[in-house]
C-alpha positions in Angstrom: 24.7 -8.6 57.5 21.9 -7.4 60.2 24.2 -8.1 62.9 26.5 -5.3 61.3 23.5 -2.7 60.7 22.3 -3.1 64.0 25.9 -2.7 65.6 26.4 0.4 63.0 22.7 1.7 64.4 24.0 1.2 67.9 27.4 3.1 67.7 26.2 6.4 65.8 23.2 6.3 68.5 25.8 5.8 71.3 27.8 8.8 69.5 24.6 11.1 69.2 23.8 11.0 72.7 27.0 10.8 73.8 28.0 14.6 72.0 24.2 15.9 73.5 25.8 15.3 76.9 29.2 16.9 76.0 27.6 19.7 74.4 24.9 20.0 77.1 22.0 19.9 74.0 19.1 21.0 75.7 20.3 23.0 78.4 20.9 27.3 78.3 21.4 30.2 80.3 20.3 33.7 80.0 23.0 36.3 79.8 22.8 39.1 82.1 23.8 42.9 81.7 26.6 44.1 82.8 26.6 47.5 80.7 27.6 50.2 83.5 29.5 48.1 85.8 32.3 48.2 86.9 34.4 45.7 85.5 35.3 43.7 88.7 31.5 43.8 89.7 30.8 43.1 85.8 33.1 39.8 86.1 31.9 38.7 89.8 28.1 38.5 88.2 29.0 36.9 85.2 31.1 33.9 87.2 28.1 34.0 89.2 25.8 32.7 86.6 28.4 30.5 85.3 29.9 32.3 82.4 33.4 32.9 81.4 34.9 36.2 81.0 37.2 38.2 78.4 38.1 41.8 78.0 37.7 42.0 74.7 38.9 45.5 74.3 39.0 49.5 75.6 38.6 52.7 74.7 38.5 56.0 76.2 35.5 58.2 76.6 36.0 61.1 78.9 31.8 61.0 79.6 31.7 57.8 81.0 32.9 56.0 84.0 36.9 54.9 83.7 36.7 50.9 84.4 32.8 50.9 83.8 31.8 47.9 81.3 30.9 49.4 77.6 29.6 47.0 75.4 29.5 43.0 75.6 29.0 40.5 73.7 26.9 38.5 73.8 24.0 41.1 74.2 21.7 41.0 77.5 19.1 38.3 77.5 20.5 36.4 75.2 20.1 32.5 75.4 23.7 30.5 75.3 25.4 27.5 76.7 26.3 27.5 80.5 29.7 28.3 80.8 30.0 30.5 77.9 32.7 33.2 77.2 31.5 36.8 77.6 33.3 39.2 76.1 33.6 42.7 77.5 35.0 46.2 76.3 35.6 48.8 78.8 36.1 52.2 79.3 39.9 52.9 80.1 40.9 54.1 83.3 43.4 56.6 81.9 42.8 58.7 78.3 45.2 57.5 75.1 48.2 58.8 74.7 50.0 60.9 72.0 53.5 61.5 70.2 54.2 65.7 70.1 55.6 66.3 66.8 57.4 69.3 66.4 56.0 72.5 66.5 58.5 75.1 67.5 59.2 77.2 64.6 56.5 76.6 62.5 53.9 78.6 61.4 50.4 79.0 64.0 48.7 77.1 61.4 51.1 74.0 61.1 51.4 73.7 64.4 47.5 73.8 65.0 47.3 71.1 61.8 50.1 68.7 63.2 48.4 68.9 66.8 45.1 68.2 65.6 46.5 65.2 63.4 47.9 63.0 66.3 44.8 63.6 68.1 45.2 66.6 70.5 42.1 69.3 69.7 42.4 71.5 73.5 44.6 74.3 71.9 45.0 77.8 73.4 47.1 80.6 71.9 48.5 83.1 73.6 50.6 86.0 71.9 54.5 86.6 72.9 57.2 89.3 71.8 59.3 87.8 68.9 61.0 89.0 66.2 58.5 86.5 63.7 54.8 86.9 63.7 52.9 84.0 63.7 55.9 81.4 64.0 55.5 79.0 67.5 58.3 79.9 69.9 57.1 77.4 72.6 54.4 75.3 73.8 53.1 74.3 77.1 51.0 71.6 79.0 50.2 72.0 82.7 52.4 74.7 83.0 55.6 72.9 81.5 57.3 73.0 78.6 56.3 70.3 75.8 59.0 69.2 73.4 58.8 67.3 70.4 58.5 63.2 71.2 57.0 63.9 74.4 53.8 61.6 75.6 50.6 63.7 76.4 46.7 62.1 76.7 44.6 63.5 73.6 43.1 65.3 76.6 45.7 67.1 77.4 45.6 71.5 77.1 48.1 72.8 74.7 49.1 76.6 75.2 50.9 77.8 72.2 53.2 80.5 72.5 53.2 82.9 69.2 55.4 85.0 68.5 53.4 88.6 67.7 56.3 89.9 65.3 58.4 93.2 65.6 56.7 96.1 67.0 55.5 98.3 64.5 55.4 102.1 64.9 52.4 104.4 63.9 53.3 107.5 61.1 53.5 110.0 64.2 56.2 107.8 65.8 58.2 107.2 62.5 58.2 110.4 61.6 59.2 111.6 65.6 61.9 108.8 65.1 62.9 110.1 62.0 63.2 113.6 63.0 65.2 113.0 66.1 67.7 110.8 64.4 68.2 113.7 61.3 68.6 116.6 64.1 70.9 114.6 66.0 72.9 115.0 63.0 72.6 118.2 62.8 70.5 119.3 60.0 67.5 121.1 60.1 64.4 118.7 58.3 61.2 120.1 58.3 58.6 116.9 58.0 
């Protein structure tokens, strides 16, 4: 029976230091920054040290640096395996872009709301001749024409074109209009 415990002793020692060596117990490596980089420069340093790299994820922020590294994980200085995954967001080379929903002939206000909604906020109105005040007649980007379904970055400059309604005529000009229509008739009106 001793023969069997020492055997037994033996193999779970044999096992213990065996996974030590495949897990390389003992052994670490400091993770360096990378926040700022760019993300080729970010990966070169990491292989550098050892480490494997991931992008992780992106997102845009018009302050920063397109490409440049934004967050990581895990954090600077902290003490992992060699060889160790590092996973990296960065900041996207080119702004998200949007679906414009439709926004000809509706109201200022709708079209401002349904704008705002998918993400665009740069929104410029500028007043045309129309027969309906306040209704969209047309909207622009970069000097063309946006449609409904069109892409555009959330960046992007939206010039609405409202319609400023029929042109209304002061009591002088009524009454002028009024006076030149009834003597044209013939009748003498005194107003």
């Amino acid at each position: 029976m001793s023969v069997v415990v020492v055997v037994g002793f033996g193999l779970v020692w044999a096992a213990l230091v065996w996974l030590d060596v495949w897990t390389e117990h003992g052994k670490e490596a400091t993770v360096p920054g990378v926040l700022g980089m760019d993300y080729a420069e970010a990966t070169r340093r990491l292989a550098a040290d050892g480490f494997a790299v991931e992008l992780n994820d992106s997102l845009y922020d018009s302050s920063r640096k397109p490409g440049a590294v934004v967050d990581q994980n895990p954090r600077k200085g902290t003490k992992v395996k060699p060889g160790r995954e590092i996973y990296l967001t960065i900041n996207s080379l080119s702004p998200r872009t949007v679906k414009v929903p439709q926004i000809v002939d509706v109201s200022e206000r709708q079209a401002k709301a349904l704008l705002n909604g998918v993400g665009l906020k740069n929104i410029t109105v500028v007043k045309v001749p129309s027969d309906y005040k306040g209704l969209v007649v047309g909207a622009r980007s970069g000097g063309r024409m946006i449609v409904a379904g069109m892409r555009l970055p959330v960046s992007a400059s939206i010039v609405l074109e409202v319609g400023e309604g029929p042109a209304e005529f002061s009591n002088d000009e009524a009454a002028d209009s009024l006076t030149q229509a009834v003597e044209g008739d013939g009748f003498d009106i005194d107003i």
